[in-house]
C-alpha positions as CSV (number, residue, x, y, z in Angstrom):
1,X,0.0,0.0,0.0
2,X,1.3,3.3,-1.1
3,X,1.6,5.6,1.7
4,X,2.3,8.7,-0.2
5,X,3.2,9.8,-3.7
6,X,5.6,7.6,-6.0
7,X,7.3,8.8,-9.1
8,X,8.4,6.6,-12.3
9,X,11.0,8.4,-14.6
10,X,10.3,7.8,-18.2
11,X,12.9,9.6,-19.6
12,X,16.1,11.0,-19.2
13,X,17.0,13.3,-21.6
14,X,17.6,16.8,-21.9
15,X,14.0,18.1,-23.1
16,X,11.2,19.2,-20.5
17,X,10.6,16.9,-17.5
18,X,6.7,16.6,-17.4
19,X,4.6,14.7,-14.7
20,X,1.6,13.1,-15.9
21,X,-1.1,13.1,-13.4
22,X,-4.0,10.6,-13.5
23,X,-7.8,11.1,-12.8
24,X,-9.8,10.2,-9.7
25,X,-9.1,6.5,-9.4
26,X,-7.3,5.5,-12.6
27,X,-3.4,4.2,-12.3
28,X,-0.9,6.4,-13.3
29,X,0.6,3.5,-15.3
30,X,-2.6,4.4,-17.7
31,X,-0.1,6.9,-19.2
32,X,2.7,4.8,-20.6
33,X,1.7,4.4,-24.1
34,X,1.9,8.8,-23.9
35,X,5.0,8.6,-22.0
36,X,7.0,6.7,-24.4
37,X,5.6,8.5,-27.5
38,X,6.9,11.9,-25.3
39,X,10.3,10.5,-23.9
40,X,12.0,11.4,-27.6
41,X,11.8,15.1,-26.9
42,X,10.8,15.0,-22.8
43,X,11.9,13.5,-19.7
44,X,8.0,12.0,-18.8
45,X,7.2,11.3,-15.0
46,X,4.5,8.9,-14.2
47,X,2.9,9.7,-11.0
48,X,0.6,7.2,-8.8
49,X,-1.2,8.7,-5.4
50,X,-1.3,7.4,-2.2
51,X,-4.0,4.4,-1.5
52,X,-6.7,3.1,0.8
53,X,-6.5,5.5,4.4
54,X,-3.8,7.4,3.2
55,X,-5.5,8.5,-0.4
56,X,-8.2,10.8,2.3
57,X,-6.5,14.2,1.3
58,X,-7.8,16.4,-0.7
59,X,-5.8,18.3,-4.3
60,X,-4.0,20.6,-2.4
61,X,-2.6,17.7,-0.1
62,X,-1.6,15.8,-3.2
63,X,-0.1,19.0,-4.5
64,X,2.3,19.1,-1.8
65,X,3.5,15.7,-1.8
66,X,4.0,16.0,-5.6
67,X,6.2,18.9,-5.0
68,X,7.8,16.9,-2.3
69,X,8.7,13.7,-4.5
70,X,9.5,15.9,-7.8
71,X,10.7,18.7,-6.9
72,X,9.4,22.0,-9.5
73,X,9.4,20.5,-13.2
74,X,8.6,22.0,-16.4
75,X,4.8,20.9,-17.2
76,X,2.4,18.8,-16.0
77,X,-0.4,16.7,-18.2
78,X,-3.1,16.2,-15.9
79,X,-6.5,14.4,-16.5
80,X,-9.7,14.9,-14.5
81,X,-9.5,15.4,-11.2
82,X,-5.3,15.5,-11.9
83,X,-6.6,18.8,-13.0
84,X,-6.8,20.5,-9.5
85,X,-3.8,18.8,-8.4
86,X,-1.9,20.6,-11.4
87,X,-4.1,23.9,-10.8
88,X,-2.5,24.1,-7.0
89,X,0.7,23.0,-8.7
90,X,0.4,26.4,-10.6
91,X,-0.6,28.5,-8.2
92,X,2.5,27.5,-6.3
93,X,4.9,28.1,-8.8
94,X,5.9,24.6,-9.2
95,X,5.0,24.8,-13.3
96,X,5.4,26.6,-15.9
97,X,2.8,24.9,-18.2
98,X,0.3,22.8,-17.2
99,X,-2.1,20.8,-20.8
100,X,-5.5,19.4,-19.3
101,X,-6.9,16.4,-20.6
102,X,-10.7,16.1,-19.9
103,X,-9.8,18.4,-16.9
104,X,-11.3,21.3,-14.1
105,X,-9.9,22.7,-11.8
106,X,-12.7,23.2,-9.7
107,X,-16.3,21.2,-9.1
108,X,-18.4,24.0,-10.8
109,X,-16.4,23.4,-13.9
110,X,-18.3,20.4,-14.1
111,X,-21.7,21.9,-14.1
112,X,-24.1,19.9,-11.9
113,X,-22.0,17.2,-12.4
114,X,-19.4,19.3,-10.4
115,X,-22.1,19.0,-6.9
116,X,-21.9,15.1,-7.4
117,X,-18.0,14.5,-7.2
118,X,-18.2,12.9,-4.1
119,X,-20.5,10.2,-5.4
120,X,-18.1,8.9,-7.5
121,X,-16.8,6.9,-4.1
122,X,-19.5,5.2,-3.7
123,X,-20.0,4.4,-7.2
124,X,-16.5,3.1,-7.5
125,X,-17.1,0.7,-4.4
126,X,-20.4,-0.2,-5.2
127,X,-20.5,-0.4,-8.7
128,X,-17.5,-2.8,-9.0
129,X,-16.3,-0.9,-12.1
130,X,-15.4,-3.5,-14.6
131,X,-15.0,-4.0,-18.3
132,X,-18.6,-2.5,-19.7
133,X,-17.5,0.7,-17.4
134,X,-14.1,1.0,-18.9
135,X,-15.6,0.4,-22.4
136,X,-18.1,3.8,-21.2
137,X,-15.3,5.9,-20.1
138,X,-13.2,5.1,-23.1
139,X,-15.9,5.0,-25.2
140,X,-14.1,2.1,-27.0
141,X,-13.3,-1.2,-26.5
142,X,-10.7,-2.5,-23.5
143,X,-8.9,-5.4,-23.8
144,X,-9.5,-7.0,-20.4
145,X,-5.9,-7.2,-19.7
146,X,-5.6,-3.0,-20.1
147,X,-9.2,-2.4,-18.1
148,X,-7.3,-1.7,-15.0
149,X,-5.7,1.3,-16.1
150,X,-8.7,2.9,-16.9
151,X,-11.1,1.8,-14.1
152,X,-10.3,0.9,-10.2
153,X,-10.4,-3.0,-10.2
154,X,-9.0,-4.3,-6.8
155,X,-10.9,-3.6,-3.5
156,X,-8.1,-1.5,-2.7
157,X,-8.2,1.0,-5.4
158,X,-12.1,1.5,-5.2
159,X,-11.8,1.8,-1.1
160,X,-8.8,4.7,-2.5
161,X,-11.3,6.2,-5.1
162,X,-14.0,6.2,-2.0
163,X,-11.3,8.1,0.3
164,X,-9.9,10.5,-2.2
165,X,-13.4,11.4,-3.3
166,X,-14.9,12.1,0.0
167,X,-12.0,14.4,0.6
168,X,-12.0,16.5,-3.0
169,X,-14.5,19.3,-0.4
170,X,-12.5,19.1,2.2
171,X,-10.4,21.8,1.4
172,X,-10.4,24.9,-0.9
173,X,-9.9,24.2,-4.8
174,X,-7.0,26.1,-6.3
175,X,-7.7,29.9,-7.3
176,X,-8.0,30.9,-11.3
177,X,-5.0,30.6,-12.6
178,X,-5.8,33.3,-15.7
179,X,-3.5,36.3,-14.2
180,X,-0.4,33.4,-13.8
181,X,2.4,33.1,-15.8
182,X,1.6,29.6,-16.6
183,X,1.4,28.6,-20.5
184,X,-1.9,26.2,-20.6
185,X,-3.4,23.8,-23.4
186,X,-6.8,21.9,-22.8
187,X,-7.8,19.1,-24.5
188,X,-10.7,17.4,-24.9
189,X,-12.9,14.3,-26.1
190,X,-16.2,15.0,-27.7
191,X,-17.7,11.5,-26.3
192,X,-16.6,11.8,-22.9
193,X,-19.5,11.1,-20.3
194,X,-17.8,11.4,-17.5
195,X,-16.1,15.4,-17.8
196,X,-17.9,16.8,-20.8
197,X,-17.2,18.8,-23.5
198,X,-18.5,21.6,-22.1
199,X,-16.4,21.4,-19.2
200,X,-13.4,22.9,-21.6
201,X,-15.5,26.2,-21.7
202,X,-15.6,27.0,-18.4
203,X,-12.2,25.5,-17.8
204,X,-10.3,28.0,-20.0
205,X,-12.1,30.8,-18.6
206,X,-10.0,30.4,-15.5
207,X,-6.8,29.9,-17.3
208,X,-4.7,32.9,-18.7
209,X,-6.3,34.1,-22.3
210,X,-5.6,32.2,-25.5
211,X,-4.9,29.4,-24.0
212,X,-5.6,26.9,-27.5
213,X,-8.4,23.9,-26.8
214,X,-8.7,20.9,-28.9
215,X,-11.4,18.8,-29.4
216,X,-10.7,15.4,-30.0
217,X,-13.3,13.6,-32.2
218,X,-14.2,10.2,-30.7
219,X,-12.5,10.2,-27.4
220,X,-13.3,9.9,-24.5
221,X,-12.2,10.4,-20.9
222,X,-9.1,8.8,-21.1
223,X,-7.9,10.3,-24.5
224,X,-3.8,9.4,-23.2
225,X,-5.3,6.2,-22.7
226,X,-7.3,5.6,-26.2
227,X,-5.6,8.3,-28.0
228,X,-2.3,8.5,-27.4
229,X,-0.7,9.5,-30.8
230,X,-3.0,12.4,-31.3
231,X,-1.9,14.1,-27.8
232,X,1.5,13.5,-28.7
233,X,0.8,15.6,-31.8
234,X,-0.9,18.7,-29.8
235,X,1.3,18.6,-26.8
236,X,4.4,18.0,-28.5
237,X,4.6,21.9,-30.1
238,X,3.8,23.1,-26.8
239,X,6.1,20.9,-24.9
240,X,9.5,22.2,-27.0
241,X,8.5,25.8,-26.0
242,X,8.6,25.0,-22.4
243,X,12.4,24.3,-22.3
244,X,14.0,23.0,-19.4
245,X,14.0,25.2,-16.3
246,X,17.7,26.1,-15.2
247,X,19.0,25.6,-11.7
248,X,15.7,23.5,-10.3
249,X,16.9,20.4,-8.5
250,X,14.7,17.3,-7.9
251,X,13.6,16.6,-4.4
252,X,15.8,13.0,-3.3
């Protein structure tokens, strides 16, 4: 059992070291097949959160121990609720870009959806998530080998989803980050049921203005997942502005 944050280093060249933060209660190994396209021309970080008692702290908390384990990095890719851990990340000064995936930074981004965060706990411990839920969230097939990348499987990830959820209003979200010096990029699936397309509307009216938004056509929450060429095309550009910070060291 994790007790808190562990890092896995994709890459160790010279180009932007970027940490890759995963949704509610989906694996940070979920991001591999995006990491390896991106380890050519960026030093990719897969991050996995804390589990069962120890996964009851809220963005901000996560935030912190991110910062503790990676010390400031260039970027961060951040799907769903990833997306509040990045926006604190921000706020802090620990990035200098942050791309959203299916993202928010806050509940309300969500719309109504946004008052019924905490429910996805329950639903995760309850619902046994399984194959036909995976198959929703990525609105394609999953090979049942991969369907635990994209869904909590184990008693012990949907007893972590149920604690991380329950702790999401436990503490402020992170503040607009539109006055920041923080280069953004959102991107987004038109067939995600989970974070809408909408969301990306209300999303980059918190970030700073002009930040670019794709749409991705047929994907959906889990676009690094099911789409991982096609964000290696949009964040790629970005990613070579964002060149690597000078004098930051890593936290041991």
């Amino acid at each position: 059992m994790r007790r808190v944050v562990e890092l896995t280093e994709m890459g160790r060249g010279t180009g932007p070291r970027v940490l890759l933060l995963a949704g509610l209660g989906a694996r940070g190994a979920g991001f591999r097949a995006l990491a390896e396209r991106l380890s050519f021309m960026a030093r990719p970080v897969l991050v996995e959160y804390p589990e069962g008692r120890h996964a009851a702290c809220g963005a901000g908390e996560l935030a912190r121990q991110v910062l503790t384990a990676a010390g400031q990095v260039d970027a961060v890719v951040a799907s769903s609720f990833g997306g509040m851990v990045a926006g604190h990340l921000a706020a802090a000064g620990a990035v200098r870009g942050v791309a959203f995936l299916g993202s928010f930074t806050r509940p309300e981004h969500l719309g109504l959806r946004g008052h019924l965060i905490a429910m996805m706990g329950p639903i995760a411990v309850l619902g046994r998530p399984g194959p036909l839920t995976a198959c929703v969230a990525s609105w394609k097939r999953v090979p049942a080998e991969q369907v635990p990348e994209v869904v909590p499987t184990t008693t012990l990830e949907r007893m972590t989803t149920l604690h991380r959820a329950f702790a999401i209003r436990g503490e402020p979200p992170p503040p607009d980050l539109r006055r920041l010096p923080v280069s953004c990029l959102c991107i987004q699936g038109d067939r995600d049921v989970l974070v809408p397309a909408s969301t990306m509307a209300r999303l980059a009216a918190s970030l700073p203005p002009g930040t670019p938004q794709h749409l991705l056509r047929g994907a959906g929450h889990v676009p690094y997942f099911t789409h991982p060429a096609e964000c290696a095309r949009l964040l790629t550009p970005w990613l070579h502005v964002l060149s690597p910070a000078s004098g930051i060291e890593t936290a041991a």
